[in-house]
VMD Tcl script that draws the C-alpha trace (Angstrom):
set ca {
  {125.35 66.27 115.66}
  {122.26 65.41 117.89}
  {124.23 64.64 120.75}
  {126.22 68.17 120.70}
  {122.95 70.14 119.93}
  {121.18 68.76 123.01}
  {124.45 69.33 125.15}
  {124.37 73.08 123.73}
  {120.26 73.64 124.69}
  {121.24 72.04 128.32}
  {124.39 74.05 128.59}
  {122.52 77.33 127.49}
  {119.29 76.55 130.20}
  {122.10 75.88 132.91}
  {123.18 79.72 132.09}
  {120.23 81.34 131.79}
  {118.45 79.78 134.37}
  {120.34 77.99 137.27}
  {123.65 79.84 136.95}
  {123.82 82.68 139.68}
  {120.08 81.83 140.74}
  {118.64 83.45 137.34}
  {115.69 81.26 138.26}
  {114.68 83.61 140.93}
  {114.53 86.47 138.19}
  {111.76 84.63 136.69}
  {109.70 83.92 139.95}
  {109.85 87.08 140.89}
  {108.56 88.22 137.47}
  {106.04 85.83 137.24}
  {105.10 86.69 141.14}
  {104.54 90.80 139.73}
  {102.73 89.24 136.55}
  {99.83 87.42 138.75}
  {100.02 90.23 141.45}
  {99.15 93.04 138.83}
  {96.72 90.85 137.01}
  {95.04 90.01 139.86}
  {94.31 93.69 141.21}
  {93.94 94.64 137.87}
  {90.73 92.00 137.23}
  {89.54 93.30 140.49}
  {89.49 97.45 139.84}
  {88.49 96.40 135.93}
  {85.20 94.15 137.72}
  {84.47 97.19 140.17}
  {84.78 99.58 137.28}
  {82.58 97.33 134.76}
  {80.17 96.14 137.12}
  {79.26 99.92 137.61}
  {79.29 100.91 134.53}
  {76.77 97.91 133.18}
  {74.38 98.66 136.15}
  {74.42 102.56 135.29}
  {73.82 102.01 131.20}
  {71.31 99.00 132.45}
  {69.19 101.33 134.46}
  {69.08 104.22 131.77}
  {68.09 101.54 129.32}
  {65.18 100.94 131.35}
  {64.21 103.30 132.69}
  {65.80 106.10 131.22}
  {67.28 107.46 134.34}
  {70.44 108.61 135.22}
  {71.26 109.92 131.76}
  {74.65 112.10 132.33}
  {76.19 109.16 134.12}
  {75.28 106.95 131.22}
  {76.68 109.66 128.96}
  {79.66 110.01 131.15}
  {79.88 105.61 130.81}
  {79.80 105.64 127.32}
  {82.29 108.27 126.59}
  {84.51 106.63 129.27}
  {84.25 103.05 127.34}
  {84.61 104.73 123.83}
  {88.17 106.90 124.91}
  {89.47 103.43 127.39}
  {88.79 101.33 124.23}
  {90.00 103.46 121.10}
  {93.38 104.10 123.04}
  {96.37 101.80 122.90}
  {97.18 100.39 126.08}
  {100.81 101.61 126.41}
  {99.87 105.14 125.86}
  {97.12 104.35 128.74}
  {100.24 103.00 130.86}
  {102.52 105.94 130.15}
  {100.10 108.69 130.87}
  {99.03 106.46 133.98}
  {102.64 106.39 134.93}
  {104.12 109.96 133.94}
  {101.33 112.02 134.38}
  {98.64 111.39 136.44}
  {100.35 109.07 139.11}
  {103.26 110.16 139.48}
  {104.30 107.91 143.12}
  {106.92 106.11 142.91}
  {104.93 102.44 143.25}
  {105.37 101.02 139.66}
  {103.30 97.95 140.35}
  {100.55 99.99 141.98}
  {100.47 102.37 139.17}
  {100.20 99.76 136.46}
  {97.56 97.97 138.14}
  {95.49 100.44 138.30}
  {96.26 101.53 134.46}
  {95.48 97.56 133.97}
  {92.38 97.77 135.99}
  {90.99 100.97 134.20}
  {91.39 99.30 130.64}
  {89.85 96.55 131.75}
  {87.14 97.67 133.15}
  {85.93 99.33 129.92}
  {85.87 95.25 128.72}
  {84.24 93.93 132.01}
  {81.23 96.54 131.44}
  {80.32 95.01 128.28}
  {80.93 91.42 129.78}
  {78.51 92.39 132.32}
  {75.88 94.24 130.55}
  {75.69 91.07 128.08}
  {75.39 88.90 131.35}
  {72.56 91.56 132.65}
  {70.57 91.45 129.25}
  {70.93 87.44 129.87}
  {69.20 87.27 133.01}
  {65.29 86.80 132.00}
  {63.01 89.55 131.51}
  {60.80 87.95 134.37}
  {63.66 87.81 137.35}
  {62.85 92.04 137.32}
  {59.34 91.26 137.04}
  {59.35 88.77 139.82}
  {61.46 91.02 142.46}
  {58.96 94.00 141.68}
  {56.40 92.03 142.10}
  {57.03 90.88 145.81}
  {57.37 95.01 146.60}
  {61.03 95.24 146.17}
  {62.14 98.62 143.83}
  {64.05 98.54 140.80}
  {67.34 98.94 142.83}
  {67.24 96.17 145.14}
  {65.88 93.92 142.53}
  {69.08 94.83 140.48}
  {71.26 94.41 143.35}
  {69.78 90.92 144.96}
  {68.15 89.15 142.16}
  {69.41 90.38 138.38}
  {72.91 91.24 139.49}
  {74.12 87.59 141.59}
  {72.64 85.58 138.25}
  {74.94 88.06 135.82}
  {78.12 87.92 137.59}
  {77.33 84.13 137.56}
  {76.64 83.83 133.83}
  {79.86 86.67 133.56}
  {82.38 84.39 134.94}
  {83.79 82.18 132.16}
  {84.02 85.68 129.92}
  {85.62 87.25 133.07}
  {88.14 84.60 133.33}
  {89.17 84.89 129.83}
  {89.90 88.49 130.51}
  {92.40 87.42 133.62}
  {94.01 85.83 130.84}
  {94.31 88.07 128.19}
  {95.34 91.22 131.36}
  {98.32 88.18 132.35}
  {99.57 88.52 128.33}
  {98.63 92.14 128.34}
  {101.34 93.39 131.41}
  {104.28 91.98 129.40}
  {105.01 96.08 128.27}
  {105.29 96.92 131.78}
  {108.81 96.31 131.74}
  {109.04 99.95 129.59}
  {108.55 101.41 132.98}
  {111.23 99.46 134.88}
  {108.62 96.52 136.41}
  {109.81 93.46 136.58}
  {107.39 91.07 134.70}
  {108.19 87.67 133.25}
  {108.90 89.59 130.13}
  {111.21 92.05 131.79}
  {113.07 88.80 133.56}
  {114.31 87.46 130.10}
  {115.29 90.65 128.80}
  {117.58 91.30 132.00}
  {119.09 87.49 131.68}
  {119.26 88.14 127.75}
  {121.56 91.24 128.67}
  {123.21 89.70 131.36}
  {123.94 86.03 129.02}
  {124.05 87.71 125.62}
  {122.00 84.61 124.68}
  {118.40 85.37 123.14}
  {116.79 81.97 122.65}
  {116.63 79.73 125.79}
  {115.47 83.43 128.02}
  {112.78 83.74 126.03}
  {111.71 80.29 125.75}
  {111.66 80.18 129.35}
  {109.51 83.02 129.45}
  {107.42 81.54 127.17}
  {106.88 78.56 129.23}
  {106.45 80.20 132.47}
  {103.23 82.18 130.25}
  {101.90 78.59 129.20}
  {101.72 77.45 132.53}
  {100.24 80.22 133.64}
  {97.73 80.50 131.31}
  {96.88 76.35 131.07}
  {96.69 76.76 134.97}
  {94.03 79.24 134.73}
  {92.30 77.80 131.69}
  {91.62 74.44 133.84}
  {90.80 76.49 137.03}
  {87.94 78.27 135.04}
  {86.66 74.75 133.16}
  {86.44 73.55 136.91}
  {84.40 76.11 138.11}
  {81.89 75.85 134.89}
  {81.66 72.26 135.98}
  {80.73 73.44 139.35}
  {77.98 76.13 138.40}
  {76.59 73.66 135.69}
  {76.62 71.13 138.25}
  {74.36 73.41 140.90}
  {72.27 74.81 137.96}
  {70.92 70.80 137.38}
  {70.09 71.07 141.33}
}
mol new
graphics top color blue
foreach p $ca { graphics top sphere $p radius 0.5 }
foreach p [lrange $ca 0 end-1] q [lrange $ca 1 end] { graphics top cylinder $p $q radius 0.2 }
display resetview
């Protein structure tokens, strides 16, 4: 009974995956998975880092108070919205191009950035009080002290939050595929059709996600290792 199971699993992965070069499906999913991910993270770290510096300053110094106003709201409407309404009005109404990945990226990049601004303002507030103190001291103003001293030690002390977002964005784009992108996601549902089978597509799916996401996991425990290690220097 073993033996015919096992031939069964091994004659369903031949199907789904090796028959007609189905494996290339998945590759090229998992290639538009990292690709939007990856410009996602970037637009969400432009967006954040922005917005943390802007609601930094007005905490401080009480400046710039309709762009803090206009940070807040835009955190409070990115986060209270579910991110496949975000994707459709993204896609069907404000971009309207026909570049799918580009579009989602950016719809990616915008909800994440409302996330990266409170990574960074945490990693801001982290940086001691005295850093500000020291840079104003030595003549500099409150902008360049920001920009040279307080914001390189908050990215720094952002990063292991900031790779835990890449993460959750790689997880996040598997509802892309409900406007015709072809994610990992998407891959196994187009085999699925294709094979009729449901299981093994979606296991292999799953695995593809694991790797992904154990890949990145021991990327980012290297690089703590790294910053730890020049920290003791």
């Amino acid at each position: 009974m073993n033996t015919i199971l096992l031939c069964n699993i091994i004659d369903d992965f031949k199907t789904v995956f090796l028959e007609n070069n189905r494996w290339m499906t998945y590759l090229q999913g998992m290639a538009n998975t990292i690709v939007m991910s990856l410009l996602a993270v970037c637009i969400g770290i432009v967006i954040g880092l922005m917005i943390a510096v802007v609601k930094n300053i007005h905490m401080n110094t009480g400046k710039l108070l309709i762009l803090n106003k206009i940070c807040s709201a835009y955190v409070a409407i990115i986060r209270g919205i579910p991110m496949m309404l975000q994707l459709y009005i993204m896609y069907f109404v404000i971009l309207t191009f026909d570049a799918p990945i580009v579009v989602a990226s950016i719809a990616f990049g915008v909800n994440s950035g409302a996330y990266v601004a409170e990574i960074f303002r945490a990693g801001i507030m982290s940086v001691d009080k005295g850093q500000m103190e020291a840079g104003r001291s030595l003549g500099m103003s409150y902008g360049k002290t920001m920009a040279k001293v307080i914001v390189p030690q908050a990215l720094r002390n952002a990063i292991p939050p900031l790779g835990n977002e890449f993460i959750a964005l790689i997880k996040e784009t598997a509802i892309v595929g409900s406007i015709g992108i072809l994610d990992l996601t998407k891959a196994a549902n187009n085999i699925t059709g294709s094979t009729f089978q449901f299981f093994m597509p979606l296991i292999i799916a799953t695995v593809f996600y694991l790797v992904l996401v154990l890949a990145l996991t021991k990327l980012m425990k290297f690089v703590e290792r790294r910053l730890s290690r020049s920290d003791k220097r």
